[in-house]
N, C-alpha and C positions, 0 to 999 in steps of 0.2 A: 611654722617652726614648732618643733616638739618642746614641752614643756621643760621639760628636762635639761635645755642647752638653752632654756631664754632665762637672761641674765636677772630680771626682774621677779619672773615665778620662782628662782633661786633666793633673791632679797626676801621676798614675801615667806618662803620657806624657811626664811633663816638659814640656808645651806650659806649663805655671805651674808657677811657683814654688813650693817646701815646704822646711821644715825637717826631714829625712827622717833618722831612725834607726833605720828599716831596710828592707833591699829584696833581694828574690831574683827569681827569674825569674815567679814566680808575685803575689810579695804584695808590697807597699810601706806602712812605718809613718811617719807626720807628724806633728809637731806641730799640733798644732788651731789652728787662728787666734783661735778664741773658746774658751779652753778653760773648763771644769769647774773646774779647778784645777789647779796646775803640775804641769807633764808629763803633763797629757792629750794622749794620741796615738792617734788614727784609723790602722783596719789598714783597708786598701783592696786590696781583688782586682784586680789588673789588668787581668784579664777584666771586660766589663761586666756585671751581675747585677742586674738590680732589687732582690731579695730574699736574703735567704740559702737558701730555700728553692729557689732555682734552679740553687744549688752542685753541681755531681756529688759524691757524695757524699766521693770519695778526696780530691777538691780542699779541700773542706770540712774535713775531719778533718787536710789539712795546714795551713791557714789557721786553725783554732783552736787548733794547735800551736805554732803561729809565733807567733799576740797571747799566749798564756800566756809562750812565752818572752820575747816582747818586758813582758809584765805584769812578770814577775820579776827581768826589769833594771832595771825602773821600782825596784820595791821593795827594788834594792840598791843603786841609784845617788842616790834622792831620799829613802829612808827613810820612806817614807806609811805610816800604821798600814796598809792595805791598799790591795789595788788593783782595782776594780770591771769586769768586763767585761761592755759593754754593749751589747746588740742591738739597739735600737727601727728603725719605719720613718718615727715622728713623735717627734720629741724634744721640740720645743715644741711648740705648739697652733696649727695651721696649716702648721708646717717642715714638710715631707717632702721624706726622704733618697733621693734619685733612685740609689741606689748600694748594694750589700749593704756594711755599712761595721761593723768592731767597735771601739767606744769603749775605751778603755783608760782609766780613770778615779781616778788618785791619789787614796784619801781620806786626808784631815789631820783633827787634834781639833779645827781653830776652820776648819774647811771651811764652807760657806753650801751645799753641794748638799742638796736636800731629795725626796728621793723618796718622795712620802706618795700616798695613796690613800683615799677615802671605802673600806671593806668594803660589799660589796653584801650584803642580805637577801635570802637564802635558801632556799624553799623543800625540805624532803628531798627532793619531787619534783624539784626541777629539777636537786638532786647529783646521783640516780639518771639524768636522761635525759642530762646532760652526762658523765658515766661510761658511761653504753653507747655513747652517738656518739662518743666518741676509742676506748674498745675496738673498737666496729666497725669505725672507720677506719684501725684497727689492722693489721684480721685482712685487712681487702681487700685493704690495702699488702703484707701479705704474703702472700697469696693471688696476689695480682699479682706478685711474684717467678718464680714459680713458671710464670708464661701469658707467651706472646709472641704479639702484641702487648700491651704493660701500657698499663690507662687509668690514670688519675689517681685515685685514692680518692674524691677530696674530688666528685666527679661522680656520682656514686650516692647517692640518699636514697632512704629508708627509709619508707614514711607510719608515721606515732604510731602504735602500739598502746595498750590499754587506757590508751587518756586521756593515754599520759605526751607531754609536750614533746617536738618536735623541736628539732635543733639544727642548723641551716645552716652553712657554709661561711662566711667571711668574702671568703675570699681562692680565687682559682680557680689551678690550679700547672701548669704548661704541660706538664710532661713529669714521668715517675719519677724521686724524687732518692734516694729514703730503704730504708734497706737495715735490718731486721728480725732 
């Protein structure tokens, strides 16, 4: 999505409107228009990012420093049993967040948020082949520290061995973010 037409690089730009409680050079926190529950506030990158995975990684490690600080104002100014930090890139079923965006999410005792999930069945085999494919894409990640030029981890597979499951990529990552 071009910058230009995401809703959120426009918040950040102040081209719209926000109820903003907090902003530095890098991050800007708002008020949600729909929130979760009072004083939910979206931290937005002012850089545009599709994913958080597209973060450099020192930007990242400041921008989750920032929504915790901005989380534990929440939790001294509104009093919530806690405060939820939230990552998705689909919040509802269909919504996709054109923006790397971290929820900040007030929870109260008579709150209506309900994050439930069916548990999936299981096979041991499929723990064992979903445990070697995040270890392996581990060792690449960091194997590729190491090489220049670094490809991407998630571009390399593996064929099954002895019958176990493969596990594909979801998601393709354009360049190195992640430091081991």
């Amino acid at each position: 999505m071009e910058e230009e037409k995401c809703v959120f690089c426009m918040i950040a730009s102040k081209k719209v409107p926000a109820k903003e409680v907090y902003e530095d050079q890098m991050i800007m926190g708002v008020l949600d228009i729909n929130p979760a529950s009072k004083g939910h506030v979206i931290m937005i990158p002012k850089k545009h990012y599709n994913n958080i995975y597209e973060i450099p990684q020192d930007e990242f490690l400041q921008y989750v420093s920032v929504a915790r600080a901005v989380g534990y104002a929440i939790l001294l100014s509104l009093a919530p049993n806690n405060v939820e930090m939230l990552y998705t890139k689909e919040l509802t079923k269909g919504s996709i967040t054109p923006h790397a965006l971290i929820h900040l999410i007030p929870r109260y005792n008579d709150d209506t948020i309900n994050h439930v999930w069916q548990p999936q069945k299981m096979e041991e085999s499929d723990f064992v082949a979903i445990e070697n494919a995040i270890k392996s894409a581990i060792e690449k990640v960091k194997a590729a520290e190491t090489q220049k030029p670094a490809k991407p981890a998630v571009e390399e597979q593996k064929k099954p061995e002895n019958g176990v499951k493969e596990v594909k990529p979801q998601i393709n990552i354009s360049r190195k973010v992640v430091v081991f």
